[in-house]
VMD Tcl script that draws the C-alpha trace (Angstrom):
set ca {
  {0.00 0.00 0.00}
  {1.00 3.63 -0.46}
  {3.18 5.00 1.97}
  {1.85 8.65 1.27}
  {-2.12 6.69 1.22}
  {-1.63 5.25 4.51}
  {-0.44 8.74 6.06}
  {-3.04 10.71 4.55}
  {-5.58 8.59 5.82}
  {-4.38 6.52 9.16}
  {-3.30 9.69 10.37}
  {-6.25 11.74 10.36}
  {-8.13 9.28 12.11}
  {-5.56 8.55 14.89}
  {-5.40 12.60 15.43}
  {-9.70 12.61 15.52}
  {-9.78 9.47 17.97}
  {-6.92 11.63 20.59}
  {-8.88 14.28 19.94}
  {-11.95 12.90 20.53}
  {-11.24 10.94 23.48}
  {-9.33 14.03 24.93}
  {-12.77 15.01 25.94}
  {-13.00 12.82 28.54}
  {-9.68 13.69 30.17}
  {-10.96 17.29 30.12}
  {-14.44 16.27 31.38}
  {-12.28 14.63 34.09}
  {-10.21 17.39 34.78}
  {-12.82 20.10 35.11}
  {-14.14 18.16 38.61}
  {-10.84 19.44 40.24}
  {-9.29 22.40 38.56}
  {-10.98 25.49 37.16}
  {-10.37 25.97 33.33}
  {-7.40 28.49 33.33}
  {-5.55 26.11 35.41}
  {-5.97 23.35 33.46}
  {-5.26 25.18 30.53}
  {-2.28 26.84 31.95}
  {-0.81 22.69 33.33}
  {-1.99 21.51 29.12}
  {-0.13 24.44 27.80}
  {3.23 24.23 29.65}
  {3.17 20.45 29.11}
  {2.33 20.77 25.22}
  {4.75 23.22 25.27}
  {7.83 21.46 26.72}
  {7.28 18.38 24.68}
  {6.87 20.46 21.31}
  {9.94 22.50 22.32}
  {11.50 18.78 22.61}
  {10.62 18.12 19.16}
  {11.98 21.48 17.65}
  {15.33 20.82 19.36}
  {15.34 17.30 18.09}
  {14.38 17.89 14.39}
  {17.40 20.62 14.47}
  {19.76 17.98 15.43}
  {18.11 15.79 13.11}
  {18.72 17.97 10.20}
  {22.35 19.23 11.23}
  {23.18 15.78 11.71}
  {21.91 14.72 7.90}
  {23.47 18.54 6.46}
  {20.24 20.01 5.84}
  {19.53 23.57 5.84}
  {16.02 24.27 7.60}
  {13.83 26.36 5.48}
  {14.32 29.92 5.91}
  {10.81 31.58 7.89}
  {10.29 35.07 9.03}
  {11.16 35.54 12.59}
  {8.18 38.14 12.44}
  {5.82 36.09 11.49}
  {6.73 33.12 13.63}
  {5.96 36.05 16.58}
  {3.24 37.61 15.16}
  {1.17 34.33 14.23}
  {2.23 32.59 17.69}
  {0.56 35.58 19.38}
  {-2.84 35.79 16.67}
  {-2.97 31.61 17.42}
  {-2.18 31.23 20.56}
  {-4.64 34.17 21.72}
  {-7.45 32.91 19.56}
  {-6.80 29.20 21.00}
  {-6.74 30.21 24.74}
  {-9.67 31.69 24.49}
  {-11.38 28.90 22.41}
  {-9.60 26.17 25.19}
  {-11.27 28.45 28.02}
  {-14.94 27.84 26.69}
  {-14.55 24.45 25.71}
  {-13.39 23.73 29.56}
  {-15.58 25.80 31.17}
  {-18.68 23.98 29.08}
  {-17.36 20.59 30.30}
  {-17.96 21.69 33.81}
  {-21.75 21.19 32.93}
  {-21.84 19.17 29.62}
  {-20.70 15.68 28.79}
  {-17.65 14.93 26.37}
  {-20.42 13.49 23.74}
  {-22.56 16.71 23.55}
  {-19.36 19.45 24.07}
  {-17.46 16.87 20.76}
  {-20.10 17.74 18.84}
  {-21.04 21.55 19.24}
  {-17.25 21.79 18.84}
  {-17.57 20.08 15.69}
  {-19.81 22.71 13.86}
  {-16.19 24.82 13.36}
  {-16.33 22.47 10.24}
  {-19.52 24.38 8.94}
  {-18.25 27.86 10.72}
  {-14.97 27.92 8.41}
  {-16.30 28.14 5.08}
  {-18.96 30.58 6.44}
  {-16.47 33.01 7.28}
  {-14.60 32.48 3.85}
  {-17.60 33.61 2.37}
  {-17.70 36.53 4.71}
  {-14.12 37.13 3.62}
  {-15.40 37.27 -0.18}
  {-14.25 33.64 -0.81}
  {-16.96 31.54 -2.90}
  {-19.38 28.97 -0.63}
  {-21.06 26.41 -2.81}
  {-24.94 26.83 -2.30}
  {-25.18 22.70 -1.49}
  {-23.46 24.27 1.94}
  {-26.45 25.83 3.16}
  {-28.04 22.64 3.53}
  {-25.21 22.03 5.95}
  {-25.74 25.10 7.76}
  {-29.57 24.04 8.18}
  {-28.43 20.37 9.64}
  {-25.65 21.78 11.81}
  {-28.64 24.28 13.21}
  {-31.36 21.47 13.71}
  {-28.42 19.23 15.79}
  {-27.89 21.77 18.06}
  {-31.37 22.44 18.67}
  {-31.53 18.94 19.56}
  {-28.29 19.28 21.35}
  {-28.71 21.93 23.42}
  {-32.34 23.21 23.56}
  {-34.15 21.32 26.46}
  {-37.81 20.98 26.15}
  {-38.16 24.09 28.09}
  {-36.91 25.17 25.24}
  {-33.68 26.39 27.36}
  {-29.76 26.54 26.72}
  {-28.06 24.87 29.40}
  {-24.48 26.71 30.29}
  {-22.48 24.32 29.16}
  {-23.67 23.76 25.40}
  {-23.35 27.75 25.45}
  {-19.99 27.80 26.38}
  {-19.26 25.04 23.89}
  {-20.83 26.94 21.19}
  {-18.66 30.05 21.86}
  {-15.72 27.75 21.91}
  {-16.32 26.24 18.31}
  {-16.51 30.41 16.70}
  {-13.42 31.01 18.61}
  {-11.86 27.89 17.03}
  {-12.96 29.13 13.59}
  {-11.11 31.92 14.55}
  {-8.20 30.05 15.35}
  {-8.19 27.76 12.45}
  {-8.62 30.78 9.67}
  {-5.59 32.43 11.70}
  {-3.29 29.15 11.30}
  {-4.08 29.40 7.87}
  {-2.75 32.48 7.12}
  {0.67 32.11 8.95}
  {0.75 28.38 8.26}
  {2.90 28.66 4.71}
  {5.14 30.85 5.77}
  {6.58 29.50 8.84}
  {7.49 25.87 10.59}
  {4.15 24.25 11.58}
  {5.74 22.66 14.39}
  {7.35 25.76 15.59}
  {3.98 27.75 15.24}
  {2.20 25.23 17.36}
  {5.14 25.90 20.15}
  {4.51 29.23 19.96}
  {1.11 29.06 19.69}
  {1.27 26.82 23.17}
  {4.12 29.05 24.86}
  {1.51 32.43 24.53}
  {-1.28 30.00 25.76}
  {0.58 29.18 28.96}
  {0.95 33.23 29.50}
  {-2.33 33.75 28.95}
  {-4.08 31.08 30.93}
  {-1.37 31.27 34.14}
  {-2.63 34.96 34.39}
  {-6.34 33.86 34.28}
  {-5.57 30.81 36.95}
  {-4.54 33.20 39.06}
  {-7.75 34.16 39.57}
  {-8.84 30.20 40.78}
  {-8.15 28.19 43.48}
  {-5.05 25.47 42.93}
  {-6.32 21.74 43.04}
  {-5.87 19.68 46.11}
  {-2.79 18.34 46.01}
  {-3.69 14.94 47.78}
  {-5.73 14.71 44.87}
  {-3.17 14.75 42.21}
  {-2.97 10.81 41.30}
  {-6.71 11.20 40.00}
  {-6.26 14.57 37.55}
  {-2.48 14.36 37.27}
  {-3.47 11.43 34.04}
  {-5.69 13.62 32.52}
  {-3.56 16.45 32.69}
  {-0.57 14.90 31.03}
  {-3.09 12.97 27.93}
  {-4.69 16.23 27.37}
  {-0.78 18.02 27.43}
  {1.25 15.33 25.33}
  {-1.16 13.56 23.21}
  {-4.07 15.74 22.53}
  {-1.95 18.93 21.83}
  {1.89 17.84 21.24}
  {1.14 14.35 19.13}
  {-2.26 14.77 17.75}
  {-1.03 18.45 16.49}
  {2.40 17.38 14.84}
  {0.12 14.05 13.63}
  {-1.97 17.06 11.93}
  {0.50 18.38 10.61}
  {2.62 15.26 9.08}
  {-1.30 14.13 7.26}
  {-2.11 17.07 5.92}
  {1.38 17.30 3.86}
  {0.62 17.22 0.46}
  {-3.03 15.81 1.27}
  {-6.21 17.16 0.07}
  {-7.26 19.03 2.99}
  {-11.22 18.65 2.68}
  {-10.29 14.64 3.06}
  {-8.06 15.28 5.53}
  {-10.37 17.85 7.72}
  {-13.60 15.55 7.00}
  {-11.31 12.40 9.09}
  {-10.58 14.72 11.45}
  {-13.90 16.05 12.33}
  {-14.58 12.21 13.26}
  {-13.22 13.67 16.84}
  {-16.64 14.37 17.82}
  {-17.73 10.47 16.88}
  {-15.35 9.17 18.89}
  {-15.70 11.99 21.90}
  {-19.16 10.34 22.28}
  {-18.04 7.09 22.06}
  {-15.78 7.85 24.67}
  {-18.30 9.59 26.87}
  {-20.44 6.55 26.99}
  {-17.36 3.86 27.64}
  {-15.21 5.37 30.13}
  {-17.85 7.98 32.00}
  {-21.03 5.50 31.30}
  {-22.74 9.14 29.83}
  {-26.34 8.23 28.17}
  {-28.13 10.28 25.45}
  {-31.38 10.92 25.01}
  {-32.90 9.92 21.79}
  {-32.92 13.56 20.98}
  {-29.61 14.12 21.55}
  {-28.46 11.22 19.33}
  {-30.80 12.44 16.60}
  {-28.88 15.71 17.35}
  {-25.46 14.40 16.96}
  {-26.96 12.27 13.96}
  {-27.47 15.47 11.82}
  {-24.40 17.53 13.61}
  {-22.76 14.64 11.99}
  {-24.31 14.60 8.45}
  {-23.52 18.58 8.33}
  {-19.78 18.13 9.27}
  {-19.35 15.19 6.52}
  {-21.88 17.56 4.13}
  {-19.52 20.37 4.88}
  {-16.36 19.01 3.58}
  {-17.29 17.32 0.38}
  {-15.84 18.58 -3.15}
  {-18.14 20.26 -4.30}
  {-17.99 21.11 -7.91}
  {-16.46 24.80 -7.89}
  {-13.38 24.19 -10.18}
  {-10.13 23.54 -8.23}
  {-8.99 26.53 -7.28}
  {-12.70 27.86 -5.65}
  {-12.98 24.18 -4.06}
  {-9.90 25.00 -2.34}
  {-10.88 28.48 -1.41}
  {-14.27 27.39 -0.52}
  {-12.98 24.78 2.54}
  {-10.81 25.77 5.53}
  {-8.55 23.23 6.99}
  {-9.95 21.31 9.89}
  {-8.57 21.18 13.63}
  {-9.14 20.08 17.13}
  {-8.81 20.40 21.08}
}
mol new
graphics top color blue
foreach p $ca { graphics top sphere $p radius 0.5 }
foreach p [lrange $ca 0 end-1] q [lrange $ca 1 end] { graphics top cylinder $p $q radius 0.2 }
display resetview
């Protein structure tokens, strides 16, 4: 089998079930640490390990005589501040929702950033295929069922959640724009090193954890930290190398499959029927959202912003 096949597609999938399952870990997490805090431990951890990786890719490439590609110092700054802004906020809402949602519903809200991305390239004059719209009206329905209880009331969490998934768009559209012209692994350790600014200042403003109680959040701490932003980010990265990036982002997105999935094996979290047919059409609108539509290749590409996760 392809070498390039296998990365283009295992990898995707590995990156959406970290992601995915991440959800619980943060779930988890939110029980004993406010969200800054645990944002501020996943940052510094993330950061360390991708700072690992920099240094060992230089000595990598000294050791073979390469020349790293030449990047503006500038923009490494400049689009390490834009992303790693953009993602601390998104991180806070996302863990501040799981202090009152479950990893199922809070994978899927997240999830609608699929939808949100090409909504905003349209808003940014880039072409949206009219197919999309259907999308939009499925992603809309789901989080009615979602989110809207029968007293036809938002609980906290979903709201938070939804906040988080614009501020991802955000993110994502951001990492776009800086992503060609400098490292993606050096980005994304900048991107984490601003985070852990950011959030440390907010924790300050929280109570630390109980530190008798560090054996049961110190696991999901360090999952979260190493493999849901250092691996499943570089894992990103590596698929989405000469990959069509609507394929890629569409087995990506799968993150929200498997963060219910997770939900109901590890926490024993049960659905409503509602809130399956929810994530049934948040689902269709995510896979609806990322086919090729039939814009020419240039406006298909415009049309589609790259998918990413927690």
């Amino acid at each position: 089998m392809n070498v390039n096949r296998v990365r283009q597609n295992v990898l995707p999938l590995v990156t959406a079930m970290i992601w995915g399952t991440a959800f619980v870990a943060q779930s988890v997490g939110a029980e004993y640490m406010g969200p800054f805090t645990f944002n501020t431990a996943r940052a510094v951890i993330a950061f360390m390990f991708l700072l690992g990786l920099c240094g060992l890719r230089a000595l990598w490439r000294r050791r073979r005589g390469e020349t790293p590609a030449a990047s503006s110092r500038r923009d490494l700054v400049l689009g390490g501040l834009c992303c790693g802004t953009a993602l601390s906020v998104a991180s806070f809402f996302q863990q501040k929702g799981l202090e009152t949602t479950t990893p199922g519903k809070a994978g899927f809200i997240t999830a609608l950033y699929i939808v949100l991305v090409p909504l905003a390239g349209l808003a940014l004059g880039k072409k949206v295929p009219r197919a999309l719209w259907l999308g939009v009206a499925l992603a809309v329905a789901g989080l009615y069922c979602l989110c809207v209880t029968e007293e036809l009331r938002v609980t906290g969490g979903d709201l938070y959640v939804l906040v988080c998934a614009f501020c991802f768009t955000a993110q994502i559209l951001v990492v776009d724009h800086f992503t060609n012209r400098v490292d993606g692994v050096a980005l994304s350790c900048v991107q984490f090193l601003v985070m852990t600014v950011l959030s440390a200042a907010g924790a300050l403003t929280e109570a630390l954890p109980p530190l008798e109680l560090l054996p049961k959040y110190l696991g999901p701490v360090l999952y979260v930290g190493v493999f849901s932003s250092g691996v499943a980010y570089t894992l990103q990265i590596l698929a989405q190398k000469d990959s069509n990036p609507a394929v890629v982002s569409l087995l990506m997105s799968m993150e929200s499959l498997f963060a219910a999935i997770a939900g109901a094996l590890i926490l024993g979290n049960r659905m409503t029927g509602r809130e399956y047919l929810g994530c049934a059409l948040m689902l269709a609108a995510v896979v609806l959202a990322q086919l090729p539509y039939p814009l020419g290749r240039k406006a298909a590409g415009e049309a589609f912003g790259n998918g990413q996760g927690v």
